[in-house]
C-alpha positions as CSV (number, residue, x, y, z in Angstrom):
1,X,29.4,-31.6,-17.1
2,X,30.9,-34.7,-16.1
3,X,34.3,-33.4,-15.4
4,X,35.3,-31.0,-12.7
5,X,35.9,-27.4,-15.1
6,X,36.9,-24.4,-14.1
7,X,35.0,-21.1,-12.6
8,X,33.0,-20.6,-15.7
9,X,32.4,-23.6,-16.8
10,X,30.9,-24.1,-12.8
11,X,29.1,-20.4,-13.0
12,X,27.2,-21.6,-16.9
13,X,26.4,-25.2,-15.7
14,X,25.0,-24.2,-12.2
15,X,23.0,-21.1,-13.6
16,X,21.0,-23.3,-15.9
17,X,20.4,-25.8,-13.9
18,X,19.0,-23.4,-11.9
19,X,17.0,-21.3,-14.5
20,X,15.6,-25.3,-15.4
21,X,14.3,-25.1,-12.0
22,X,12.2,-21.8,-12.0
23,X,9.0,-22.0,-14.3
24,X,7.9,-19.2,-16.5
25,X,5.8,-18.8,-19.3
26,X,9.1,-17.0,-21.0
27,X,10.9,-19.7,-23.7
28,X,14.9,-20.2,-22.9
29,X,17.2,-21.3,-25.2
30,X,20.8,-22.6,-24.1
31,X,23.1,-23.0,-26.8
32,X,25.8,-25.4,-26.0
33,X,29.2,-26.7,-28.0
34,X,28.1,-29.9,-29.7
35,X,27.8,-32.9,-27.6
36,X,27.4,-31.1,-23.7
37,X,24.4,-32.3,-21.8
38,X,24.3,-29.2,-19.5
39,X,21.7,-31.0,-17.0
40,X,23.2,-34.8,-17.3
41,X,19.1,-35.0,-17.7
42,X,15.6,-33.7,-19.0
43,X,15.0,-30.3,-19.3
44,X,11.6,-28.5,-19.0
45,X,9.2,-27.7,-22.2
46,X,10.4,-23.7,-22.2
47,X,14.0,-24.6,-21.9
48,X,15.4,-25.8,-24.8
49,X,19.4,-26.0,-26.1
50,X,20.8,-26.1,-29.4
51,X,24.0,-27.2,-30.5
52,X,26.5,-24.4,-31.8
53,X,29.7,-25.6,-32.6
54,X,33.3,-26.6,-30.9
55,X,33.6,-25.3,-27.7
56,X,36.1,-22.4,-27.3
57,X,35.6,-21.5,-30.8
58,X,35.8,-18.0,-32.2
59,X,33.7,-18.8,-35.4
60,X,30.6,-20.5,-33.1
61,X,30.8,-17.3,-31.2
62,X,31.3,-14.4,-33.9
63,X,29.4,-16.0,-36.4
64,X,27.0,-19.1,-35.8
65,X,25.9,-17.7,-32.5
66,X,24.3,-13.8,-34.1
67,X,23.1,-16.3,-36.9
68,X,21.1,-18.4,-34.6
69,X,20.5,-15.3,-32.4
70,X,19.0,-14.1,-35.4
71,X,16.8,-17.4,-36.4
72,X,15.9,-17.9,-33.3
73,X,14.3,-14.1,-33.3
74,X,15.9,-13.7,-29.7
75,X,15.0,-10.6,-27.3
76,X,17.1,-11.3,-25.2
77,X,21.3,-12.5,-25.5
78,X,22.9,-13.6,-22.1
79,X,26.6,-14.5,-23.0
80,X,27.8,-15.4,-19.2
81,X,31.4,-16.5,-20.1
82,X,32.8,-13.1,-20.7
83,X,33.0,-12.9,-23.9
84,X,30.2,-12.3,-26.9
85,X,29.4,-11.3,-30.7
86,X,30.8,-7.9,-31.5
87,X,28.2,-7.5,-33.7
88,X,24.5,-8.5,-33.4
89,X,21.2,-6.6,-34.5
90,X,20.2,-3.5,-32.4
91,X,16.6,-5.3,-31.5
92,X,18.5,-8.0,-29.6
93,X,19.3,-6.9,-26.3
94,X,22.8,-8.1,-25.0
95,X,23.6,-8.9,-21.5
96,X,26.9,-9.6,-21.4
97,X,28.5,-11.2,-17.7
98,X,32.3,-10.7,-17.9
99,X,34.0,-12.7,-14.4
100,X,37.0,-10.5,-14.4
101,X,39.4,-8.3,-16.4
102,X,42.5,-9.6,-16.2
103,X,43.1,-10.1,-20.1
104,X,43.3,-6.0,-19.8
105,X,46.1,-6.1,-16.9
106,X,49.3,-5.5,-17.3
107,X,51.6,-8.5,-16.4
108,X,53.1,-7.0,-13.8
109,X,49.8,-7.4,-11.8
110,X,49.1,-10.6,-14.2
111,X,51.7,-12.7,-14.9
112,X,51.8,-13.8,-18.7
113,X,51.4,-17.3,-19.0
114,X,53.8,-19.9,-20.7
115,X,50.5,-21.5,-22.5
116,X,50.1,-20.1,-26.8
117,X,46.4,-21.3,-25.8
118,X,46.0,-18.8,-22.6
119,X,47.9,-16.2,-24.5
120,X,45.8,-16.4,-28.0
121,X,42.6,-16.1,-25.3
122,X,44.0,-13.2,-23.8
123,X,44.1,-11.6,-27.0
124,X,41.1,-12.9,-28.4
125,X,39.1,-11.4,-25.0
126,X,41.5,-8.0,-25.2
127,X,40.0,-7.4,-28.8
128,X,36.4,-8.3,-28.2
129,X,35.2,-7.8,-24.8
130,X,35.4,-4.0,-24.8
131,X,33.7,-4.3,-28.0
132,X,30.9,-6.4,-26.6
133,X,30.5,-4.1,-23.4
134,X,30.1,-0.8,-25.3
135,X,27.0,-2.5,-27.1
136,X,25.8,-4.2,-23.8
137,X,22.3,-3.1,-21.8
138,X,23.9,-4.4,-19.2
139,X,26.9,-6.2,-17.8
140,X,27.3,-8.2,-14.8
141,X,29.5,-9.4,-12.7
142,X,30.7,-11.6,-9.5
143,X,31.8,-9.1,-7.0
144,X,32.7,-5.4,-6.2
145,X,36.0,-5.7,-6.9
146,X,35.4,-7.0,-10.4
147,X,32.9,-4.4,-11.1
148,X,35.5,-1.6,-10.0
149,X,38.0,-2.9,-12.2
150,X,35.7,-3.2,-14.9
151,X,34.9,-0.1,-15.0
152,X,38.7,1.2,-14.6
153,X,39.8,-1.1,-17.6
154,X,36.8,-0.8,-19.9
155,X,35.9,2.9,-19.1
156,X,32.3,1.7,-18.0
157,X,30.1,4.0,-16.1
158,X,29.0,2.0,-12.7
159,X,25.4,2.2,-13.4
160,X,25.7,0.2,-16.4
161,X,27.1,-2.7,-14.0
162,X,25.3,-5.3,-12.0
163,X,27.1,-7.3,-9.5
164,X,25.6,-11.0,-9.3
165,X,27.5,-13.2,-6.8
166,X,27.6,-16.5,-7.6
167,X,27.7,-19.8,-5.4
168,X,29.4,-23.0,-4.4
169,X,29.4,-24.2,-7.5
170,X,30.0,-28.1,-6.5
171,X,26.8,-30.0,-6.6
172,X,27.8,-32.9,-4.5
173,X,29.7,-31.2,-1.6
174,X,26.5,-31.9,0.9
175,X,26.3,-35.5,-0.4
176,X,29.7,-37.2,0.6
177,X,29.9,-40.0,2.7
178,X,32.6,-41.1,4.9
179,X,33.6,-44.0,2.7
180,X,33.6,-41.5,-0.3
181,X,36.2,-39.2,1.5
182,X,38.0,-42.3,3.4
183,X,38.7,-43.9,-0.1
184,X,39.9,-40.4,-1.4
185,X,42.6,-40.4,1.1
186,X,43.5,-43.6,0.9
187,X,43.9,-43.5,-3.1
188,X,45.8,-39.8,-3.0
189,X,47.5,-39.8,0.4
190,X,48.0,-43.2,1.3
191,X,45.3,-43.2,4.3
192,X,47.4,-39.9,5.6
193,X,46.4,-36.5,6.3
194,X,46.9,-34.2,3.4
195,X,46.3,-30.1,2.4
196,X,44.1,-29.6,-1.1
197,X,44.9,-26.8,-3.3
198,X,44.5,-26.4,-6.8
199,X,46.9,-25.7,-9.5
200,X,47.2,-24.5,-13.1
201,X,48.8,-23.9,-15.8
202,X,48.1,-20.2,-15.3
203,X,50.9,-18.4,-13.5
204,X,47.6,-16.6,-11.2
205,X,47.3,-19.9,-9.8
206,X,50.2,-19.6,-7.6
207,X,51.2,-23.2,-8.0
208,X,54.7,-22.9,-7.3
209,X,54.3,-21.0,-4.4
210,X,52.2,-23.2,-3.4
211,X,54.7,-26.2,-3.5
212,X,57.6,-23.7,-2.2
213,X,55.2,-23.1,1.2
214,X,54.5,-26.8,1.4
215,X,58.0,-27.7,1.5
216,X,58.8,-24.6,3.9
217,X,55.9,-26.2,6.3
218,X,56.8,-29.4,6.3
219,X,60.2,-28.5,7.0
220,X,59.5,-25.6,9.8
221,X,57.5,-28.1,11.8
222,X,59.3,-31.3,11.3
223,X,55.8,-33.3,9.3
224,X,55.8,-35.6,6.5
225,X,52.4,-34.3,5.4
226,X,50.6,-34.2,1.7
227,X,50.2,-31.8,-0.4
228,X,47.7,-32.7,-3.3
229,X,47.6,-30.6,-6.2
230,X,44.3,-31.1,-8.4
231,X,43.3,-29.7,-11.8
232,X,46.5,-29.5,-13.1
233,X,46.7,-30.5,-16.9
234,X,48.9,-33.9,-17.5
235,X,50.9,-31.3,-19.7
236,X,52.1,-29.5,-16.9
237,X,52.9,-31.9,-14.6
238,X,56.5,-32.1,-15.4
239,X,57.3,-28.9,-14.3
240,X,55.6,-28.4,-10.9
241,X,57.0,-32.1,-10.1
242,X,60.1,-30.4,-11.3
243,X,59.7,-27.4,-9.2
244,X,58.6,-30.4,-5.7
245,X,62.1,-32.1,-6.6
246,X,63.9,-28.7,-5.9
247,X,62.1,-28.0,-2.9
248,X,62.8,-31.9,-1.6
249,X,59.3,-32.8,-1.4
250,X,58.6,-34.8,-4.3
251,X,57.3,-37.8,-2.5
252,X,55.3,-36.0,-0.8
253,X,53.1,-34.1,-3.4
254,X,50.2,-35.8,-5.8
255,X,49.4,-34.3,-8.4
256,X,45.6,-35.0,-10.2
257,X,44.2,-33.9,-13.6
258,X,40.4,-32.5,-13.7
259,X,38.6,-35.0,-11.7
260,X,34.9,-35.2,-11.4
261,X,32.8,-33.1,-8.9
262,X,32.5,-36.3,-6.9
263,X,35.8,-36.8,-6.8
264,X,36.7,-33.2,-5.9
265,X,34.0,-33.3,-3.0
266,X,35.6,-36.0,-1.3
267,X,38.9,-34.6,-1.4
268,X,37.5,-30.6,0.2
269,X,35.9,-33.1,2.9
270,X,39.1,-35.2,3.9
271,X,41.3,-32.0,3.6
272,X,42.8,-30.6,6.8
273,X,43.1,-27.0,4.6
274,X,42.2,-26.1,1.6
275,X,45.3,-23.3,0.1
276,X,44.3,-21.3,-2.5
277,X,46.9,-18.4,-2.8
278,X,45.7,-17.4,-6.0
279,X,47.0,-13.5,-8.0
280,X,43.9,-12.7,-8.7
281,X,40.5,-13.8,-8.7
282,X,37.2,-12.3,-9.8
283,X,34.9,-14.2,-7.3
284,X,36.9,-17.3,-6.4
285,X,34.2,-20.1,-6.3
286,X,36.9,-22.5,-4.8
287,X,37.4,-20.7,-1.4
288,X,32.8,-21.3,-1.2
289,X,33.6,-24.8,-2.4
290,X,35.8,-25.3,0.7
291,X,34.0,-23.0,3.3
292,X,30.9,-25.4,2.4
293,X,32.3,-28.6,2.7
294,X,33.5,-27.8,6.4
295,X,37.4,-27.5,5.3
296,X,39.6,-24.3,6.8
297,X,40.5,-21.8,3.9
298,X,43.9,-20.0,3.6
299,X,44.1,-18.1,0.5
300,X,44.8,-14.3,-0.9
301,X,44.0,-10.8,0.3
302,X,43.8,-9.5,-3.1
303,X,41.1,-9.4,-6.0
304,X,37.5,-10.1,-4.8
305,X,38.4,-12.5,-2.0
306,X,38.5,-10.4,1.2
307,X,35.0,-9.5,-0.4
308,X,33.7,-12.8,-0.4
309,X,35.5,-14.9,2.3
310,X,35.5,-11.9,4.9
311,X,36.1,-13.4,8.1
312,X,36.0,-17.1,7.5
313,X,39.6,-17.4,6.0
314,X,43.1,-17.0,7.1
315,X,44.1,-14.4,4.2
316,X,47.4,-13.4,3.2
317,X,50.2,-11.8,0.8
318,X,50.3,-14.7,-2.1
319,X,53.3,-13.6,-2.9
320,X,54.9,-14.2,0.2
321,X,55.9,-17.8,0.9
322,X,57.0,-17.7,4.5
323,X,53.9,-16.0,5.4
324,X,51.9,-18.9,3.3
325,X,53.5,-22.0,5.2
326,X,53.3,-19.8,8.5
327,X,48.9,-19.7,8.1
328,X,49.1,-23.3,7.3
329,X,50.6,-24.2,10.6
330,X,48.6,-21.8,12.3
331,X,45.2,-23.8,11.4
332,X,47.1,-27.4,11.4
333,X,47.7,-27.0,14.8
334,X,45.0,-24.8,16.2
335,X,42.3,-26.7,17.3
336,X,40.3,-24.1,18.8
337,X,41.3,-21.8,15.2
338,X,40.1,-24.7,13.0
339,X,36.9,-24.6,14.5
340,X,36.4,-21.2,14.5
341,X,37.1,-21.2,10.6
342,X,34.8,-24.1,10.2
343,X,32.2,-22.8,12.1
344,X,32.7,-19.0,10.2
345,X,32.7,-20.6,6.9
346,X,30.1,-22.4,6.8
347,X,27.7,-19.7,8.3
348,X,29.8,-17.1,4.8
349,X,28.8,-19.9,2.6
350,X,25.2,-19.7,3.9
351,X,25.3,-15.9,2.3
352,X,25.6,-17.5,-1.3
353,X,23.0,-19.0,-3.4
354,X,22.6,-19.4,-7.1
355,X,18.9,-19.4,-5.9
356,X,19.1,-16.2,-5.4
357,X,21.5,-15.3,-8.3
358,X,19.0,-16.8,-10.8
359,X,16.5,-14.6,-9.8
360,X,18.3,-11.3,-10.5
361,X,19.8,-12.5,-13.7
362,X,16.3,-13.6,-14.5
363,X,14.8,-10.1,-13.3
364,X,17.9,-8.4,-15.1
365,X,16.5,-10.0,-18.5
366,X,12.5,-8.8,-17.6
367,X,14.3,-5.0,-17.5
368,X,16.0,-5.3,-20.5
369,X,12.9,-6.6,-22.4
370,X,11.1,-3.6,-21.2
């Protein structure tokens, strides 16, 4: 996992580097696309991975993963990336995590995106996830809200649904020194202050909005500040930059690729805010992220985020812009609010440990050997 990835990629790559770290006399097995070093490292005797196939492929999951299931005379399947095989022998017990339900939403509450990629997924994950759940012992999830709308959209009954919360999912946020986030800022913001939000090409990432309420704040309170946008695919570049030019703030907005964890930690530490208005999220390991690296979150009221940030955020309508560039002023120039959020969101982050998440999954596979 060199790369920064996104939620799930963060949720699989943390959870086995935490199962690595709890002995047991069970044997694990992590299969992995070919060429992902999980760990960047060793990995204990009982812990083994084997190589599967292309990631994101339909034919390593359908069909090489029951084979090797099958070869590997498994008990137990975990498939943590919401999806799984439709179709694997009854003696193989499936627990199936599934982050969210969006794929079943309508676009009204889920905008449909302008990516053939996203759109074959959401069809892909419309097809075979309610599939998968019906044949599941049990399937978790990252919050309450996701496990209320899994049961809505999939017609689950609740008690066949475990809610797992997950953690900051950045391993080097508590290891970043000042020259780490001094040379950030000077690289992405020209030794300036700067806000950090994240973008994609998914409409749910709000990016737009995002630039729309940077321009309104900068505007409304007379600042030249930065906006940096990160995680945004080269591909889509064009059009937010597009999209800064209308709103007059083109020099004032960076835009970044997937960067490395490092990379990313400096940039939560240097931030004044980190904005993450996002449509919808299942858990939101970004808003953690933040919270744990000391950085004041404003982000969305909807989805599972008033769950997991509580207090420790300014949350508001994502849809509304003015209300957006009004919470980033709020914390900007607040002092005494800054703080307070700093202080709160370090103490919520505290509440989250994949620790403690490894153990339930790991007690949620002894039940389903039983």
């Amino acid at each position: 996992m060199g790369a920064y990835g996104r939620g799930m990629g963060n949720f699989v790559a943390n959870l086995v580097r935490e199962i690595a770290q709890h002995p047991t006399d069970q044997e694990f097995i992590a299969y992995v696309a070919n060429g992902d070093n999980l760990l960047d490292g060793a990995l204990p005797d009982w812990l083994k991975t084997r190589p599967l196939g292309a990631a994101n492929s339909i034919w390593a999951e359908q069909a090489s993963l029951p084979v090797a299931a099958i070869r590997d005379r498994l008990d137990v399947l975990h498939c943590p990336a919401n999806t799984a095989p439709i179709a694997l022998p009854r003696r193989i017990k499936l627990v199936l995590t599934i982050h969210d339900v969006m794929f079943m939403m309508p676009e009204c509450v889920i905008p449909r995106s302008s990516s053939r990629y996203q759109r074959l997924g959401r069809s892909y994950r419309r097809f075979t996830v309610p599939r998968a759940a019906r044949h599941a012992c049990t399937v978790v999830t990252d919050s309450h809200s996701s496990a209320n709308d899994i049961s809505t959209y999939l017609a689950l009954p609740s008690e066949r649904i475990r809610v797992v919360y997950g953690a900051a999912g950045n391993r080097w946020l508590g290891h970043v020194s000042d020259d780490e986030v001094a040379r950030a800022r000077r690289t992405h913001a020209a030794g300036g202050r700067f806000v950090l939000a994240l973008g994609g090409v998914d409409p749910r990432k709000n990016t737009a909005r995002v630039i729309e309420a940077f321009a309104l704040f900068n505007k409304s309170t007379g600042r030249c500040q930065r906006l940096i946008i990160a995680g945004l695919p080269n591909r889509a570049v064009a059009e937010y930059r597009a999209c800064a030019v209308r709103a007059g703030i083109a020099e004032n907005v960076t835009f970044l690729d997937f960067i490395s964890e490092r990379e990313l930690a400096a940039l939560y530490h240097g931030a004044d805010v980190f904005l993450y208005p996002s449509l919808y999220e299942g858990f939101g390991l970004p808003v953690l992220e933040a919270m744990t690296a000391g950085t004041p979150v404003v982000t969305s009221r909807v989805g599972s985020i008033p769950e997991v940030a509580r207090d420790a955020a300014i949350m508001v309508d994502p849809l509304d812009t003015r209300a957006i560039a009004d919470a980033l002023t709020r914390v900007i120039d607040n002092a005494g609010l800054r703080h307070e959020l700093i202080a709160r969101g370090r103490c919520r982050a505290l509440c989250f440990s994949w620790e403690k998440a490894t153990r339930e999954l790991i007690s949620i596979y002894e039940e389903a050997l039983q």
